[in-house]
C-alpha positions in Angstrom: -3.8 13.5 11.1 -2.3 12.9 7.7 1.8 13.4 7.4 5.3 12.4 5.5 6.7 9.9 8.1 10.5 10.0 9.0 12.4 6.8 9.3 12.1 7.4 12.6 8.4 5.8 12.1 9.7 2.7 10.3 8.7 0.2 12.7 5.5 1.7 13.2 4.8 1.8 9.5 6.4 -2.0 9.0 4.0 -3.4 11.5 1.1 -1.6 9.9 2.1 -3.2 6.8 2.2 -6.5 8.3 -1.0 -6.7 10.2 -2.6 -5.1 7.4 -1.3 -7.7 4.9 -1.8 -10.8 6.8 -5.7 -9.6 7.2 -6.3 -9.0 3.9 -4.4 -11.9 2.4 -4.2 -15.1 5.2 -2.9 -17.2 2.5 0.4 -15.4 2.6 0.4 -15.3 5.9 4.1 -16.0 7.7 5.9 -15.0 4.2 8.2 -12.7 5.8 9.3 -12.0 9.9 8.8 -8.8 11.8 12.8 -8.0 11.2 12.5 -8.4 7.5 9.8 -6.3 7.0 11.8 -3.7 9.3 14.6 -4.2 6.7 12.4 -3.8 3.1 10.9 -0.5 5.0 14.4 1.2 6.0 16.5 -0.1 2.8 14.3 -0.4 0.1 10.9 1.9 0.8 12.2 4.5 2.9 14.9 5.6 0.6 13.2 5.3 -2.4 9.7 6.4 -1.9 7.4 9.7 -0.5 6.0 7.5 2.7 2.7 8.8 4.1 0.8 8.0 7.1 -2.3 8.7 8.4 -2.8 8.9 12.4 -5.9 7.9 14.6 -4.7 9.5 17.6 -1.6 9.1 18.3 -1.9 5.6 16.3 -0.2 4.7 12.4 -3.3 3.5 11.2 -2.3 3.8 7.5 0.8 4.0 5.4 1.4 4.6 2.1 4.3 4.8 -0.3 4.6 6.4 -3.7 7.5 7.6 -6.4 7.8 8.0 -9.8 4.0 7.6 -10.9 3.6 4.8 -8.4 1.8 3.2 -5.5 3.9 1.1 -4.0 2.3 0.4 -0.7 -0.8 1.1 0.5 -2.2 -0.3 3.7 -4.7 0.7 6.4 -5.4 -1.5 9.7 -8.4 -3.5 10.2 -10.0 -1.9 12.5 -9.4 1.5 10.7 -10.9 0.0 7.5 -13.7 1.9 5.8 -13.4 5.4 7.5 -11.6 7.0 5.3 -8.2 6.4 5.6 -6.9 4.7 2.5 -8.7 7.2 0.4 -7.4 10.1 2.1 -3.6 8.8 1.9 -3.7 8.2 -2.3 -5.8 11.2 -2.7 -1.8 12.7 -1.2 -0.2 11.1 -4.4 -3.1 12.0 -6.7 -2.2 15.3 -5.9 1.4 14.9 -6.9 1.2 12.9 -10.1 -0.8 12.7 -13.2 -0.7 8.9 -13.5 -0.3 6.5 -11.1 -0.1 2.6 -11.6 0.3 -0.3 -9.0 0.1 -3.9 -8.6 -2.3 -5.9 -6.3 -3.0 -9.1 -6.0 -6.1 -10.8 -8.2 -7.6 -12.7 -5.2 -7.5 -9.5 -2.8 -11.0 -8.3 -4.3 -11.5 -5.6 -1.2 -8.4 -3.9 -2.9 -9.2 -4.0 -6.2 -13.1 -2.7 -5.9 -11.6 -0.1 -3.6 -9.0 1.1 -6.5 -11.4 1.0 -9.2 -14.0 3.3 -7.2 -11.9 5.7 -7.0 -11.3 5.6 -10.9 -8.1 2.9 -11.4 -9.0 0.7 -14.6 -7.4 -2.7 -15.1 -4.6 -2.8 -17.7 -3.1 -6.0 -16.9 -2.9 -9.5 -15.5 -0.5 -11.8 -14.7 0.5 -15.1 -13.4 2.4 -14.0 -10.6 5.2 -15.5 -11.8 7.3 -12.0 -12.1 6.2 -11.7 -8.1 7.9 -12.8 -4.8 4.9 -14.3 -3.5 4.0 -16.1 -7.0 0.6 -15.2 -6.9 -1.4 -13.7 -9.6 -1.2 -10.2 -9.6 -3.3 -7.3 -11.9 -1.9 -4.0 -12.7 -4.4 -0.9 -12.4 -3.8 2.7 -13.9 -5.1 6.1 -13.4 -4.9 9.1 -15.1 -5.7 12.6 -14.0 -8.9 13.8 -16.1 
């Protein structure tokens, strides 16, 4: 089941950020605790973002947040990985924008073949000084044909 989540799923969509985070990028593992990723979801996503999850079950087994011509976070659990998931939660803001950008990280190669399969094209790099984590980041556009 694919739907908007309330605040009321905060927690739930926090942790699936977390677990899907530290997976995919164990270098940056321990950056931030369980409480502030709590906080950056009801104070900063939450309120500024369309949030989207999609449900295995009764399980969050993917979140994503968009605004403005935007991804801003995308994530899908492990063990939900490659059925589906991600795809199914950006095709949500495909249908609601003409453009979309976002940021990932250079390093996290999963990510960036699985944007530019599904037609996102490179249009930047950077050091990752302009980042929180300081690690090199690449910026990735696409446009509604």
């Amino acid at each position: 089941m694919l739907r908007q989540l309330a605040l009321t799923d905060m927690d739930a969509a926090a942790r699936v950020h977390r677990t899907a985070f530290d997976q995919a990028m164990p270098w940056l593992v321990g950056l931030h605790t369980p409480d502030e990723d709590r906080w950056f979801y009801r104070e900063r996503v939450f309120p500024t973002c369309r949030v989207w999850g999609r449900f295995d079950g009764d399980e969050l087994s993917g979140i994503m947040a968009f605004r403005d011509g935007w991804v801003e976070q995308l994530y899908v659990l492990p063990a939900a990985q490659g059925r589906g998931f991600g795809t199914e939660l950006l095709d949500v803001a495909k249908a609601s924008c003409d453009r979309l950008e976002l940021w990932t990280f250079q390093r996290n190669a999963p990510a960036r073949r699985f944007y530019e399969v599904r037609g996102f094209a490179l249009v930047e790099q950077n050091d990752g000084t302009r980042n929180e984590e300081r690690e090199p980041d690449a910026r990735y556009l696409w446009r509604r044909q």
